[in-house]
C-alpha positions as CSV (number, residue, x, y, z in Angstrom):
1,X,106.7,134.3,27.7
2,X,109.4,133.3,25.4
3,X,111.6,130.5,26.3
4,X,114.8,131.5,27.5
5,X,117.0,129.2,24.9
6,X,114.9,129.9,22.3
7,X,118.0,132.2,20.7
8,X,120.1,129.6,21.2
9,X,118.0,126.9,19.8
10,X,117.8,129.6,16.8
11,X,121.7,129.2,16.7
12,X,121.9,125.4,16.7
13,X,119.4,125.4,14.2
14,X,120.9,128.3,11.8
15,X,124.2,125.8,11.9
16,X,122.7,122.7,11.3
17,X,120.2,124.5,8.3
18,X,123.3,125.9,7.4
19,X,125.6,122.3,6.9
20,X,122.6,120.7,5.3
21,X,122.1,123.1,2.8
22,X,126.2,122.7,1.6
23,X,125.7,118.9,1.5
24,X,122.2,119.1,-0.4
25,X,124.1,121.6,-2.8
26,X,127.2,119.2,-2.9
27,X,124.6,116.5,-4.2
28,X,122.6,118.7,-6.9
29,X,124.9,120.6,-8.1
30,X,128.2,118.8,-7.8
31,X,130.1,120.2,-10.7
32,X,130.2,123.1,-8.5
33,X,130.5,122.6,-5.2
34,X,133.1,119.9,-5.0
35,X,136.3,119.1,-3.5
36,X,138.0,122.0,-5.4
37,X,135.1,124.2,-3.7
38,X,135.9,122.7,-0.2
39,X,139.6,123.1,-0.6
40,X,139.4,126.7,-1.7
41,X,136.5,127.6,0.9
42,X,139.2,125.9,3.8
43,X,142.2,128.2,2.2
44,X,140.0,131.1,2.5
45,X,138.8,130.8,6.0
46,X,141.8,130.1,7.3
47,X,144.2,132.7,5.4
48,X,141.9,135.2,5.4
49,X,138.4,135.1,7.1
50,X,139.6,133.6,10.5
51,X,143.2,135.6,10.8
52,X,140.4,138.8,10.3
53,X,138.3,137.7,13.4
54,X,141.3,136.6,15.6
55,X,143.0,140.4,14.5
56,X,139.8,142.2,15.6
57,X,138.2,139.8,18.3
58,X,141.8,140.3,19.7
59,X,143.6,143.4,18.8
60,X,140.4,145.5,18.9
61,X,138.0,143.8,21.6
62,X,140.4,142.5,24.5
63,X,142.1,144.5,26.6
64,X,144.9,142.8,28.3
65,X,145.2,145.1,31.6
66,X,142.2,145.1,32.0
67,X,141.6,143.9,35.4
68,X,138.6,142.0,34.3
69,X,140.8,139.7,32.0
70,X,140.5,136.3,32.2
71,X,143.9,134.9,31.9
72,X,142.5,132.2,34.2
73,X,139.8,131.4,31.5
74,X,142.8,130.7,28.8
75,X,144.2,128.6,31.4
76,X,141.3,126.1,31.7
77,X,141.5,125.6,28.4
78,X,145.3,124.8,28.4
79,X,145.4,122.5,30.9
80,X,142.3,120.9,29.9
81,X,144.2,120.1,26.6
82,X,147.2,118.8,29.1
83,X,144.9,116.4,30.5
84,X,143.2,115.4,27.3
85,X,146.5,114.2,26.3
86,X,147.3,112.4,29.4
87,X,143.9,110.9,28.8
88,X,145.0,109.7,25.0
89,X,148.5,109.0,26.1
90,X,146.9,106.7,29.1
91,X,143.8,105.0,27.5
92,X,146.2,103.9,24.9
93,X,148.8,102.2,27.4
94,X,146.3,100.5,28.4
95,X,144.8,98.9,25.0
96,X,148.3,98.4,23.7
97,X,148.7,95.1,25.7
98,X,145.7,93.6,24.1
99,X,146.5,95.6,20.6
100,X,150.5,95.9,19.4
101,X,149.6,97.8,16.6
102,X,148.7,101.1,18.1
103,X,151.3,103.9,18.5
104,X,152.3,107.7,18.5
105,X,150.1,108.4,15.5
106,X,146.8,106.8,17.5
107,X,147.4,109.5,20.8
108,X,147.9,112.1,18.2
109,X,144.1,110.8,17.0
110,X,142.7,110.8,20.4
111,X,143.8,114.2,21.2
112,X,142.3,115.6,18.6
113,X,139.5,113.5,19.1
114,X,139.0,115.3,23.0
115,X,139.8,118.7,22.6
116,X,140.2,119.8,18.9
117,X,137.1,121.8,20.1
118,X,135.4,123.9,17.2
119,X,135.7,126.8,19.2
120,X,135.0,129.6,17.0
121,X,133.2,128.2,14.1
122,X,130.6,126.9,16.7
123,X,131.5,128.8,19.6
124,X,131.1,132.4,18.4
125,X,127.6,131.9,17.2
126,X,126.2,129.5,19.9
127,X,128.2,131.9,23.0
128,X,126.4,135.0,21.2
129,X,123.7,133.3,21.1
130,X,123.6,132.8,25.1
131,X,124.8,135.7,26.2
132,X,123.0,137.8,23.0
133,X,126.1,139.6,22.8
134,X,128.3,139.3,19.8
135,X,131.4,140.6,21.4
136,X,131.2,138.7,24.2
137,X,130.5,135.6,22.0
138,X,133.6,136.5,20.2
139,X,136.0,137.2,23.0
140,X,134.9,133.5,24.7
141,X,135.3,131.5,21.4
142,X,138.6,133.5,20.5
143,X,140.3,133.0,24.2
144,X,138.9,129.5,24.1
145,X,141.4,128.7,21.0
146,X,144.5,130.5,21.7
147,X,145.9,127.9,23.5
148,X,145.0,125.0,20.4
149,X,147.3,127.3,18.0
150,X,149.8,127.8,20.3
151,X,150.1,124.6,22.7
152,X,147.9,122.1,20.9
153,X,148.9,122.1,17.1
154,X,152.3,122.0,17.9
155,X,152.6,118.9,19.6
156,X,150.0,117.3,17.3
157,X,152.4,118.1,14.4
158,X,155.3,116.5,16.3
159,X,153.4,113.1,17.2
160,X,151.7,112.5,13.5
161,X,155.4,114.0,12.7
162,X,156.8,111.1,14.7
163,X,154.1,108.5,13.3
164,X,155.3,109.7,9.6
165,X,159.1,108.7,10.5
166,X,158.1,105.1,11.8
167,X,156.1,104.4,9.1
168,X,159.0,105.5,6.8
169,X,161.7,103.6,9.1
170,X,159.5,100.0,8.6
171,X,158.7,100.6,5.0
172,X,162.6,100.7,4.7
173,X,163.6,98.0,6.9
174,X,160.4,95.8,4.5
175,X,162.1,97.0,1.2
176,X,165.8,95.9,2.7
177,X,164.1,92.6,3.4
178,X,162.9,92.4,0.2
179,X,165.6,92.9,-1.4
180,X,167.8,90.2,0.0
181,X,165.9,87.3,0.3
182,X,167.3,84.2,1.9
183,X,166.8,80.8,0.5
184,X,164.6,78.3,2.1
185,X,167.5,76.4,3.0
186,X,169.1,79.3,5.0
187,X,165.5,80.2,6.1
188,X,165.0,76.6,7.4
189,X,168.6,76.8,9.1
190,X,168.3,79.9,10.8
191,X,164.3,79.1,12.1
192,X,166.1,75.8,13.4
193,X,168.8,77.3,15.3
194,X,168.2,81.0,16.6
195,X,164.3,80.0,17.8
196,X,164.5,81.9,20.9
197,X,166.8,84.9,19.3
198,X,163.8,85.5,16.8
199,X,161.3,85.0,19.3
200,X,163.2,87.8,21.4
201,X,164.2,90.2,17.9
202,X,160.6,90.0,17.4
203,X,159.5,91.2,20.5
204,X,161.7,94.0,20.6
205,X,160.7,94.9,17.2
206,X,156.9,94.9,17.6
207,X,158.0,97.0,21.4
208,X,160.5,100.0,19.4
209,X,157.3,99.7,16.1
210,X,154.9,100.4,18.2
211,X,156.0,102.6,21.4
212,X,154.0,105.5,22.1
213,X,156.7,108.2,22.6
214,X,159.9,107.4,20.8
215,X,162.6,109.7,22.6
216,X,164.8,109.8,19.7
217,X,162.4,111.7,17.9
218,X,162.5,114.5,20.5
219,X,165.9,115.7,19.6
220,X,165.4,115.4,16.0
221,X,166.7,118.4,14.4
222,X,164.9,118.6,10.9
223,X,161.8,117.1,12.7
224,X,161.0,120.3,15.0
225,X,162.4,122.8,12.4
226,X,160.0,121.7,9.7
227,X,157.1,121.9,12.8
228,X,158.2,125.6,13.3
229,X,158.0,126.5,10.2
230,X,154.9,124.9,9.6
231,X,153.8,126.7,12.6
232,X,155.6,130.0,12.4
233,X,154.0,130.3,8.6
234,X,150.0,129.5,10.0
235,X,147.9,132.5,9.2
236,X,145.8,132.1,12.3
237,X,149.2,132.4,14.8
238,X,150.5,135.7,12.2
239,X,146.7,136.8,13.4
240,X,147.1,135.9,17.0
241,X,150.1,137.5,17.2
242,X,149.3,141.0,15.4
243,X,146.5,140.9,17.5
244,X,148.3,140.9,20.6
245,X,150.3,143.4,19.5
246,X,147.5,146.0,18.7
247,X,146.2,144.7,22.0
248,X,149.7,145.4,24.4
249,X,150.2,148.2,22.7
250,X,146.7,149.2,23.8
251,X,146.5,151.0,20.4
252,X,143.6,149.2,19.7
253,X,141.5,150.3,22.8
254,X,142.9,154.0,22.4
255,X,142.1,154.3,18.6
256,X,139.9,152.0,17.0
257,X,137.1,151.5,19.7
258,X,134.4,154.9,19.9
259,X,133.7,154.3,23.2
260,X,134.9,153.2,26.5
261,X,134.9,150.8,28.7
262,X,132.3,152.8,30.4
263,X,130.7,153.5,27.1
264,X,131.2,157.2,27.2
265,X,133.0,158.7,24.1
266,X,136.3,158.0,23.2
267,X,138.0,161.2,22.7
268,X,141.2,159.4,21.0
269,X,139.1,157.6,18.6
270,X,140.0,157.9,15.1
271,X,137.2,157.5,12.6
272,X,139.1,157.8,9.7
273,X,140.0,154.2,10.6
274,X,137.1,152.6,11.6
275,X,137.3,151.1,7.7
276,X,140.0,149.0,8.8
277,X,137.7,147.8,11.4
278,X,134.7,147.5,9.5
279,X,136.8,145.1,7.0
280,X,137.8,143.1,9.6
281,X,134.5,142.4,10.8
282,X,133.0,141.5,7.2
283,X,135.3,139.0,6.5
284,X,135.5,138.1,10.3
285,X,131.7,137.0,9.7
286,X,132.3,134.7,7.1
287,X,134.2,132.2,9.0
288,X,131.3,130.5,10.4
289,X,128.8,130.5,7.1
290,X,131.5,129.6,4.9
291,X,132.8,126.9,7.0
292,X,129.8,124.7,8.5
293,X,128.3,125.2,4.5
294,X,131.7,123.3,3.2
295,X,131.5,121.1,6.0
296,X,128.2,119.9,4.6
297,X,129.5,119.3,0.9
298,X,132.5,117.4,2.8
299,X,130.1,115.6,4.7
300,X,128.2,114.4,1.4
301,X,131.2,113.5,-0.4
302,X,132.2,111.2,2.0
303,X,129.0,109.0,1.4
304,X,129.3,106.2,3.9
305,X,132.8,106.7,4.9
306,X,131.7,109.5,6.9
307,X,130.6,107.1,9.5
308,X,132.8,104.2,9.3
309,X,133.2,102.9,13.3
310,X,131.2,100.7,15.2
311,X,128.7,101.8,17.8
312,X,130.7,101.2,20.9
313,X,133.8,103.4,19.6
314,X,131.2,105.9,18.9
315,X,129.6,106.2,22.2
316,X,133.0,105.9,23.7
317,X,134.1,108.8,21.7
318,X,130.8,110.5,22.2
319,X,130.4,110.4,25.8
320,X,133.7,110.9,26.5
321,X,133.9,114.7,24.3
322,X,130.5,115.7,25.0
323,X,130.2,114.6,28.4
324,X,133.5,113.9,30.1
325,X,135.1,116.6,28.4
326,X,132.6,119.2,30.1
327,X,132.6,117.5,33.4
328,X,136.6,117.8,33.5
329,X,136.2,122.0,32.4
330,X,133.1,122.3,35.5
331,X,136.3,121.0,37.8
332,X,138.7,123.2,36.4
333,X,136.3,125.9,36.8
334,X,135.9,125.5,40.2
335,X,139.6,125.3,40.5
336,X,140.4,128.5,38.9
337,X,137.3,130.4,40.7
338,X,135.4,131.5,36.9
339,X,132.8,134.0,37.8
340,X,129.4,132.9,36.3
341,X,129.5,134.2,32.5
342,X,133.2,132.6,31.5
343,X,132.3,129.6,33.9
344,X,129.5,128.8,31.8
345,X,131.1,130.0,28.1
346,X,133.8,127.4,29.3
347,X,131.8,124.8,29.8
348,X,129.6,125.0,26.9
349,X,132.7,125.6,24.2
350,X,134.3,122.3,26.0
351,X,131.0,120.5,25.1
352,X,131.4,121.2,21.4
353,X,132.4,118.9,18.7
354,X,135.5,118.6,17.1
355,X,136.3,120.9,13.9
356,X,136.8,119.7,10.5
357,X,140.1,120.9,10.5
358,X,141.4,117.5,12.7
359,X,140.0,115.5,10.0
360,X,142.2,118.1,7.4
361,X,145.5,116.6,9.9
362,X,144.8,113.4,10.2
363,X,144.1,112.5,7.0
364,X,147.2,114.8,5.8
365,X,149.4,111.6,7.4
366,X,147.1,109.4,6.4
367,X,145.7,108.4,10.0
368,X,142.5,108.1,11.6
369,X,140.6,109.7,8.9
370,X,137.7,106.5,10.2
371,X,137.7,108.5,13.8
372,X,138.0,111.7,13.2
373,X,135.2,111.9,10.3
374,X,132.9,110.1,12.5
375,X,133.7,112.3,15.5
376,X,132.8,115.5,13.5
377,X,129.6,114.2,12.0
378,X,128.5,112.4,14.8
379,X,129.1,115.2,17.2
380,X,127.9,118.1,15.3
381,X,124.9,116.0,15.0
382,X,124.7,115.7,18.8
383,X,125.4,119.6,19.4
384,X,121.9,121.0,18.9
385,X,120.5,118.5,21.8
386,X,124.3,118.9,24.2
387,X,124.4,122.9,24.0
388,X,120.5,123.0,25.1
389,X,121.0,119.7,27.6
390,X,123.8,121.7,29.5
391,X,122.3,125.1,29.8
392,X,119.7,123.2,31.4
393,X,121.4,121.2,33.6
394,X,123.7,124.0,34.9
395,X,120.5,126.1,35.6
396,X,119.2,122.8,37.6
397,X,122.2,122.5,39.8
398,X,122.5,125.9,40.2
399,X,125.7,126.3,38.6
400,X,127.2,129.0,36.9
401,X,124.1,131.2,36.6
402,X,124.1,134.3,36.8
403,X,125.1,136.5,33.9
């Protein structure tokens, strides 16, 4: 009898064959497959590959009055992302009485760090894996990430966004000092007399440096209308969006799909477009191949800065995304009543690692590259042993079994 996580063992596999074969390839022949490689590989996936899958996984495979749609299932995923960032927002509180020097850009880390969940690159194959359904796979991973576009990325822009304009406020207040220097005389003076004032400046100065949310920020014009642009202009949103629209308009269901819901023949289908489809698909199917193989030759360009923290900042990360993370979707499972098949697709997507794509952000301001590097090699390391660990423990406890 064939083990019944053998296909998805297959799945964990064909991705971690599929990384190591990009980084082996980034080592032999690295005249070829370089940064250049990675960069145009990244462009590709998301400008063309991924808006494809979201357009048809979307447009073409969900129906939104459908009574069988799970808005509730994009809703765990939302609010698990709200609590992820209470988590950062709170965790960091906490550690900036023993640490001054941590601030907006470190929650925007942890974040990231929690629930930038590689959803589709490694949920699409693993989910079709389990369920050994590619459409199904498809329509969890694609739900799964809706609210990462739309909720997530905004509000990540806005806090490295934020970290960007402190870091640009002290370098200005350093070069003003530098350029009028007091003499050691005045210095000596003014260290003599105003003690306690410059005890006190100081202290305000290393409290407004290093505050986690700076309020001003919030109602800075340019600030939020360079994040909507940035936003409004992201490929993936122009393909969530289109794909809504073929979805409400249910031209998708009526026109592009040969069969129906009950798989009897569509009578309104239109095969003279089932091209459109078809391309959709092809390049759809390269998101995943083409991504996890540059994540390898990233991964072996990195050398040893891929894994640059200490132990104890790795398990914290580790246990806290692979295991936390999970435990926390279980609960909001249970609060939102998910029927067996999204209960598990929920919790198995929120035991994912993070994407390659947070490392893209955060090193785009320069910030956490150290955590974010080591959270995407260490966790896609893990992801073979977590996806198979949590299948199994579900069935043991009985949860979320049947489908």
């Amino acid at each position: 009898m064939t083990w019944k996580y053998l296909p998805v063992l297959n799945a964990c596999l064909n991705i971690i064959f599929t990384v190591s074969l990009g980084s082996i390839m980034g080592k032999t022949v690295p005249q070829v497959f370089d940064q250049a490689f990675v960069n145009a590989s990244v462009k590709f996936v998301f400008y063309v590959a991924l808006p494809c899958l979201v357009v048809k996984g979307i447009g073409v495979g969900v129906d939104f009055y459908s009574e069988a749609f799970l808005w509730k299932y994009i809703a765990c995923f939302l609010i698990l992302r709200v609590f992820a960032l209470i988590l950062a927002i709170a965790s960091l509180m906490l550690q900036q009485k023993r640490n001054t020097e941590l601030g907006i850009g470190d929650v925007a880390v942890r974040w990231l760090a929690l629930t930038w969940i590689s959803t589709v690159i490694l949920g699409v194959p693993i989910l079709t894996a389990v369920f050994g359904d590619a459409q199904k796979g498809a329509f969890y991973g694609l739900l799964a990430g809706i609210s990462s576009f739309v909720f997530q990325l905004p509000f990540q822009l806005f806090f490295f966004e934020c970290h960007k304009l402190d870091n640009d406020r002290l370098e200005a207040e350093n070069d003003d000092a530098v350029e009028s220097p007091e003499s050691e005389q005045e210095k000596l003076e003014h260290n003599k007399n105003n003690d306690e004032d410059d005890d006190e400046q100081s202290a305000k100065r290393i409290e407004n440096k290093k505050s986690i949310i700076k309020y001003n920020h919030a109602f800075h014009g340019k600030l939020w209308r360079d994040i909507l642009i940035r936003v409004g202009t992201n490929p993936v949103i122009w393909g969530i969006m289109l794909g809504f629209i073929i979805s409400l308009s249910t031209f998708g269901k009526r026109f592009l799909r040969p069969r129906n819901d009950d798989k009897t023949p569509n009578s309104n289908y239109l095969p003279w477009l089932q091209f459109f489809v078809d391309s959709l698909t092809w390049f759809g199917e390269c998101v995943s191949p083409v991504s996890l193989f540059s994540m390898g030759i990233w991964m072996q360009m990195q050398g040893r800065n891929l894994i640059s923290i200490g132990l104890g900042q790795i398990a914290i990360f580790m246990i806290s995304k692979l295991i936390l993370v999970p435990i926390l979707m279980i609960g909001l499972g249970k609060a939102f009543q998910l029927e067996d098949e999204p209960g598990r697709a929920a919790v198995l997507i929120a035991s994912l690692p993070i994407s390659l794509a947070s490392f893209s952000l955060g090193s785009k301001y320069n910030k956490g590259e150290a955590v974010l590097s080591t959270n995407v090699a260490v966790g896609t390391i893990l992801m073979l042993p977590t996806v198979i660990i949590w299948n199994l423990v579900m069935d043991k406890i009985d949860l979320y079994t049947m489908y």
